[in-house]
N, C-alpha and C positions, 0 to 999 in steps of 0.2 A: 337670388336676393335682389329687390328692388333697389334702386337708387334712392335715396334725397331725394325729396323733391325743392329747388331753392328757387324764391321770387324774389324780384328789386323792386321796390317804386317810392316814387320822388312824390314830397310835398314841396312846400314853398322853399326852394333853393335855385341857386345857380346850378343843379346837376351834375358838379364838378367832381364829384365823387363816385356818381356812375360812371362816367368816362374814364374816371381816374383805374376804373379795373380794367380795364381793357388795354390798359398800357403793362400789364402784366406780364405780357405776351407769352413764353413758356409756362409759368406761370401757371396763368388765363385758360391755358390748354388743359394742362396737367388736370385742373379741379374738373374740366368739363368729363374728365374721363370717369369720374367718382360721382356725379351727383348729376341729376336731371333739372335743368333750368327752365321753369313751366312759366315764366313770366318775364320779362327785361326790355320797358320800352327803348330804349337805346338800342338795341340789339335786335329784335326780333317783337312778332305779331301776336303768338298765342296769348293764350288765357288759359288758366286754373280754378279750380275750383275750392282748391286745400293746399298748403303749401306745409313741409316739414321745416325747413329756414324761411322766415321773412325779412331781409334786408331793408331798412327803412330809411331814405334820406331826406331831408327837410325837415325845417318847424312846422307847427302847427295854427293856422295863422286865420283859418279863416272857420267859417259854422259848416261847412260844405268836408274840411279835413277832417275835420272830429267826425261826422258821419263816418269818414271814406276810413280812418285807423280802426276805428271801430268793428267796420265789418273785416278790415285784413285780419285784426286779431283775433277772430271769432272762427277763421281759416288755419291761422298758424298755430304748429305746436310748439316755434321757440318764435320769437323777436329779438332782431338786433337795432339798433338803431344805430345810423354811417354817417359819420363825421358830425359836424360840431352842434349843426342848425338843428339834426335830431337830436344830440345827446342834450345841449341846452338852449337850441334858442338861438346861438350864432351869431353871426352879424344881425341877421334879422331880430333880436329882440335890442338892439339899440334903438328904436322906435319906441319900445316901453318906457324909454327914459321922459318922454313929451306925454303932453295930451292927444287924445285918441283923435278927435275932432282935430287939431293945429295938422297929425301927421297926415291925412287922408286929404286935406286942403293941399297939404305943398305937392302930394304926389296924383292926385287925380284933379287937384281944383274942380270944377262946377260940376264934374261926374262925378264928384267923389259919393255918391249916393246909390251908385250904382254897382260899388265893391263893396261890397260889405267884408268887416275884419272885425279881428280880436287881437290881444296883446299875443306876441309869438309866445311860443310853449314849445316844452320837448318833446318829443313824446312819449316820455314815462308821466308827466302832467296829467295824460287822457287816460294813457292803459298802460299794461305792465310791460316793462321791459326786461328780458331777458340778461342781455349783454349789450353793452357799447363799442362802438370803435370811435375813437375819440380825433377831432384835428379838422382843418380846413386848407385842402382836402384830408378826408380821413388820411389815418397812417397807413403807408403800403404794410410796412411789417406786421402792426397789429392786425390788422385786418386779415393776412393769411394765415396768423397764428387761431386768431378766433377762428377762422373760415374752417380751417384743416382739422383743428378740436372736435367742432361740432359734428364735422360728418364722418368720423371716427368713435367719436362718442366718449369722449372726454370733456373733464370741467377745464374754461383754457382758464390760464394766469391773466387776472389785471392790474394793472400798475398803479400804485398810489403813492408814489414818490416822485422830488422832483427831476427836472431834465434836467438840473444839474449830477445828477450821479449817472447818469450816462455820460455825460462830458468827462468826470473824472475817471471814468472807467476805461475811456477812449482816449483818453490824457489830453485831453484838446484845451488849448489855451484859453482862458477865460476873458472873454469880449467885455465881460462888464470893465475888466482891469485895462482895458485899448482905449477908454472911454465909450462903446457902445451902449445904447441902449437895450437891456436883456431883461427878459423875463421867465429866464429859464428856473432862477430860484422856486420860484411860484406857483413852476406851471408841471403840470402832471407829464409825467413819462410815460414813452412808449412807442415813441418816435425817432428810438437810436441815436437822439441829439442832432437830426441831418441838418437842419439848418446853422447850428455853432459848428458842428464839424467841416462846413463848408466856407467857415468864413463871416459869416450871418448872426444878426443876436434872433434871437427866440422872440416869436410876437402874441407868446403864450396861447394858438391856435386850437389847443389842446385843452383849454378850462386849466382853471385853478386845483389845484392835489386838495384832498378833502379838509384838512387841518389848518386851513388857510390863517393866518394873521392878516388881516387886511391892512390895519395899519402901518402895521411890522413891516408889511412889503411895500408902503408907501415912501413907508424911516428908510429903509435897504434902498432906496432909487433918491431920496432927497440926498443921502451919504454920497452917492456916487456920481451928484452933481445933475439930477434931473428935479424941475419944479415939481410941486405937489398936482398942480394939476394937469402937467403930459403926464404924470403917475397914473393917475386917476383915469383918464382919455384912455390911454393905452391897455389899463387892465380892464376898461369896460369894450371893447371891441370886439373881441369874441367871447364876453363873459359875460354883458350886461344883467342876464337873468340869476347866475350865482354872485353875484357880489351887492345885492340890493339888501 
């Protein structure tokens, strides 16, 4: 019986995510032994023709991406999209908060004619997506839970609850009570809590849990002695494209 055939490839990102699997190390090993890796610029030269898993990291940000998603999805039988900038947008869609023209002035000045862009996007915006892995950098844990599902051939679990119940689950002291700034209330699970569990408030990396109260979460950080606008600042950082 053949292998999986599994590709990687990066849109507009810092690539922090492809790297971020290779820190897997056993891990890393283990999957190669179950599935054929026909694509990984990080890693290796080949090319594909068809891929069974597509891994997708980055937004989608320019006329040239929407081409290039396009034809991966026309290859792959599932799509994942890896960490935040796929799933929505990322840091990279804080630029959507400006005018199109002001952004391309501060970052290219007198070339700026010579990039052409669009407002970042996820990539479920352009085509369908399968599954996510959510986070910046994605989540190690989710990411081998989806990874190991798929090439087994199971539906994996996704999480739509917040980082807070992993914390109580982990019994780990609540940073917002230290006085921290947290956004774990808010922010989707499936990240084990590693950043509260280490000490850290949550910088909600992960997107907002689907049932959002945007307000609500504003009220929950003015209570706990944050203004309304580091509120606001901080939940658009890696959300800017869900909370508009």
């Amino acid at each position: 019986m053949s292998k999986p055939k599994v590709a990687f490839f990066d849109f507009t990102s810092c690539e922090g995510c492809q790297l971020n699997k290779l820190n897997f190390e056993n891990d890393f090993l283990d999957m190669l032994e179950h599935v054929d890796i026909v694509e990984f610029r990080e890693a290796m030269d080949d090319k594909a023709d068809e891929y069974d898993i597509a891994f997708i990291e980055g937004s989608i940000s320019t006329p040239t991406c929407i081409e290039r998603i396009h034809d991966i999805r026309r290859r792959a039988k599932v799509l994942v999209a890896l960490g935040q900038c796929a799933c929505s947008g990322g840091v990279n869609a804080m630029k959507n908060l400006h005018q199109p023209d002001w952004v391309r002035e501060e970052v290219y000045g007198n070339e700026k004619y010579r990039f052409p862009s669009i407002p970042a996007q996820p990539v479920s915006a352009v085509v369908k997506v399968d599954y996510e892995v959510r986070g910046c950098p994605m989540s190690a844990p989710e990411y081998l839970h989806i990874f190991k599902s798929l090439v087994m051939g199971r539906k994996p679990e996704i999480f739509d609850h917040a980082v807070c119940v992993e914390c109580k689950l982990k019994e780990n002291e609540c940073v917002l009570d230290k006085g921290m700034f947290c956004l774990g209330p808010v922010t989707r699970a499936g990240c084990e809590a590693i950043c509260p569990g280490n000490g850290q408030y949550c910088t909600g990396c992960r997107g907002p849990i689907s049932n959002l109260n945007l307000e609500g979460a504003v009220e929950m950080l003015r209570e706990h002695g944050f203004s309304e606008t580091e509120a606001r600042k901080r939940l658009h950082l890696f959300s800017a494209n869900e909370l508009v």
